[in-house]
C-alpha positions in Angstrom: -41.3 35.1 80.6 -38.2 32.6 79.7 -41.5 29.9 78.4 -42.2 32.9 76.3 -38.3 33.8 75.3 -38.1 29.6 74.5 -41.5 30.2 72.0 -39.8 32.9 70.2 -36.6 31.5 69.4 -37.3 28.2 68.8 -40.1 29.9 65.9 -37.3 31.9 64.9 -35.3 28.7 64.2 -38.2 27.2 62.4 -38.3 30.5 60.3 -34.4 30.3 59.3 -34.4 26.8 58.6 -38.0 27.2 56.1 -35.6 30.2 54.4 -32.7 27.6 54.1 -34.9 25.4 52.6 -36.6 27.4 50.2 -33.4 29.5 49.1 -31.4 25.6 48.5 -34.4 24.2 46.7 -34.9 27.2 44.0 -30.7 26.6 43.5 -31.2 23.2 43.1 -34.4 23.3 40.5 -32.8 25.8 38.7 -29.5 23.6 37.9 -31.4 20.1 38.2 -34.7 20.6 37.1 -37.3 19.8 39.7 -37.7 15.9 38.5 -34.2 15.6 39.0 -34.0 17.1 42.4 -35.1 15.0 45.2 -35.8 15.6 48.9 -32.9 14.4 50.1 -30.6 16.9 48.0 -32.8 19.7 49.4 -32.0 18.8 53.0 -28.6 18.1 52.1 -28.2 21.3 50.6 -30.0 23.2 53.3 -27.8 21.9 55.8 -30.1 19.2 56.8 -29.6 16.0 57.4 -30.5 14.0 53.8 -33.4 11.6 53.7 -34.0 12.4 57.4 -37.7 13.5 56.6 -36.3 17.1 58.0 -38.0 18.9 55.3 -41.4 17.2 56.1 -41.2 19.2 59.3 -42.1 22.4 57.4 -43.5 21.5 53.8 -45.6 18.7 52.3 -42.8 18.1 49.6 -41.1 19.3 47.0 -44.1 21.6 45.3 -44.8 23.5 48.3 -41.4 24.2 48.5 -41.7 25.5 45.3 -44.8 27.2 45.6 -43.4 28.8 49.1 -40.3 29.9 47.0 -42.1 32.0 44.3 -44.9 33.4 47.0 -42.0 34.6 49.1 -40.5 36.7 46.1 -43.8 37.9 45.3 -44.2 39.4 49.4 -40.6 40.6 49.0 -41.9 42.2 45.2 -44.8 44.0 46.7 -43.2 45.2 50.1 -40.2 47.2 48.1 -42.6 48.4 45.7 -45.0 49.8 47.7 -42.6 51.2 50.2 -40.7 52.7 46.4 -44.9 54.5 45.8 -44.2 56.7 49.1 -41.1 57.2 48.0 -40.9 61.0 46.4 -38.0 62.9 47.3 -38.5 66.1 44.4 -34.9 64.6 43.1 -35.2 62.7 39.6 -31.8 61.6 39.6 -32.2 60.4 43.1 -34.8 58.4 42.7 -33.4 56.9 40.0 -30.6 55.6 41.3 -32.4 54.0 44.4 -35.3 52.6 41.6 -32.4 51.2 39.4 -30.1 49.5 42.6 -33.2 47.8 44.1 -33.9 46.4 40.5 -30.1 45.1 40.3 -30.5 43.4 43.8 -34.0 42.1 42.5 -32.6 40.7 39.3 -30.0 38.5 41.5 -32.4 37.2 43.8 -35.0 36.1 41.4 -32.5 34.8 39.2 -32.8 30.9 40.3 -36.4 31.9 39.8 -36.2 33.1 35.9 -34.0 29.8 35.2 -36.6 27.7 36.7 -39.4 28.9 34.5 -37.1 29.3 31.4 -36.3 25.7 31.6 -39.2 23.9 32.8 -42.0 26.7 32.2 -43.8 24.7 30.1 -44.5 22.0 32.2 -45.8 23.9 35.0 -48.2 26.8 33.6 -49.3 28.0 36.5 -46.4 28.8 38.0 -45.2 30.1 34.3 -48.2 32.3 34.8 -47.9 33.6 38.1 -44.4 34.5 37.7 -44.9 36.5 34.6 -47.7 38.4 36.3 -46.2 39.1 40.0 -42.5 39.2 38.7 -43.2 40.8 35.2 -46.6 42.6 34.3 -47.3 44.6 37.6 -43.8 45.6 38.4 -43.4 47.0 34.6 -47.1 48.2 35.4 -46.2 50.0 38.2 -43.6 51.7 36.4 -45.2 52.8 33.7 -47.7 54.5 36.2 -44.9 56.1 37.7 -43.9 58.0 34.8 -47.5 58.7 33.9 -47.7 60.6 37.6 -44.5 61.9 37.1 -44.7 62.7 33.6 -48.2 64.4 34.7 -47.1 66.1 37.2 -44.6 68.3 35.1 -47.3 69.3 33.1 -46.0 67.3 29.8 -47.2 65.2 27.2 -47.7 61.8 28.2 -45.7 59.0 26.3 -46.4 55.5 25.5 -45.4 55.3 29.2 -45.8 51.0 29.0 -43.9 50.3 26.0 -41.4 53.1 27.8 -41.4 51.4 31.2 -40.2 47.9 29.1 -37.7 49.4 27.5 -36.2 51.2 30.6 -36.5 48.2 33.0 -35.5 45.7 30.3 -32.1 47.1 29.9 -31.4 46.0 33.4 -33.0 42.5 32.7 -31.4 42.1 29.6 -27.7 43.3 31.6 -28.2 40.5 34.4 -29.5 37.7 31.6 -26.1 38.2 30.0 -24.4 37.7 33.3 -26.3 34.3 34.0 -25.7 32.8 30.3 -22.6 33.7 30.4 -21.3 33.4 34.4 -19.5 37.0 34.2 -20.3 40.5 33.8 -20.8 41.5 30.2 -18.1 43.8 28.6 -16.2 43.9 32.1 -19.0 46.2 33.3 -20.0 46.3 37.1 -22.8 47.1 38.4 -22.1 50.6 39.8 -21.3 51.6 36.2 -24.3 50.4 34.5 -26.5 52.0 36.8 -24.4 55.5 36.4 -24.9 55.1 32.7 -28.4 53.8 32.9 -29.6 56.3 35.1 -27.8 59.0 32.9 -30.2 57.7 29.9 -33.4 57.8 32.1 -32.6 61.2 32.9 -31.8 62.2 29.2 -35.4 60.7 28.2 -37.3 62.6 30.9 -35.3 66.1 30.0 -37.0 65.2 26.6 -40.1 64.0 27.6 -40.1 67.8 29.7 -39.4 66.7 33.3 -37.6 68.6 35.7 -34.4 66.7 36.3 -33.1 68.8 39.6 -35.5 69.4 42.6 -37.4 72.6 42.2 -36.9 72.8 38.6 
């Protein structure tokens, strides 16, 4: 039993220091570039001991790291949004709110990500690629078949529900890409607020669109 208490923590360790890693190496690409980031600054940076082969304990180098970094996102992506699918509660207003806070708390983690590819996209493609499809095309996917059910399900006419779903989600991208450029919120406006207002112009659309805003109506 204590050889099995021992196992556990000691993988528990392993799985906070991999998390260390990974979170300090995204920071580190995304303000360096990943040429001018070296092993040593991740370790340093995690914690580690630099240029102590620390990080070789738990990745081959530098591009696992990075591969390991966007991967991670992508499980995080997929968990919420699936867990968002089984989601109904009969309240539009309530699940917008809950749809548009996840997204803010999305935006901020994956922002290290979307400087990454921004800067040095074009020099890895695939990982261009992979992010734009996990990070961009299914999520905005996913929401457009959201309003399609829920649009359907009121009996309506269905919209353009993609080129809806980009302009509803891109608000919020475009709100926290002004807050990176820029390193403050833009106009003064916090968070809370935009998503009050934001969610007040989802609801506006689907009154027009025909969908019951308040459960049972």
């Amino acid at each position: 039993m204590e050889e099995k208490r021992s196992q556990r923590a000691a993988a528990g360790r392993a799985t906070a220091t991999r998390e260390r890693i990974i979170d300090a190496a995204l920071r580190l690409f995304a303000d360096r570039g990943y040429r001018g980031t070296t092993v040593g600054d991740i370790e340093s940076a995690a914690g580690l001991a630099p240029r102590s082969g620390a990080l070789y304990q738990h990745f081959a180098g530098k591009e696992e790291v990075l591969k390991a970094a966007l991967e991670q996102h992508v499980r995080e992506l997929e968990s919420m949004q699936s867990a968002m699918e089984l989601m109904p509660l009969g309240d539009l207003r309530s699940e917008l709110v809950l749809l548009g806070r996840w997204t803010l708390q999305d935006l901020t983690r994956r922002e290290p990500l979307e400087r990454l590819v921004r800067k040095e996209g074009a020099q890895f493609p695939e990982l261009r690629d992979r992010v734009r499809e996990a990070v961009h095309d299914v999520p905005h996917q996913r929401l457009a078949d959201w309003i399609r059910r829920t649009v359907a399900a009121a009996g309506a006419p269905e919209p353009d529900c993609e080129a809806l779903a980009l302009i509803i989600a891109g608000s919020m991208g475009h709100f926290r890409s002004l807050e990176s450029v820029y390193g403050e919120k833009p106009l003064d406006i916090e968070d809370e607020r935009f998503l009050a207002a934001w969610v007040d112009v989802c609801v506006a659309i689907a009154a027009h669109l025909g969908v019951p805003v308040e459960p049972g109506g």
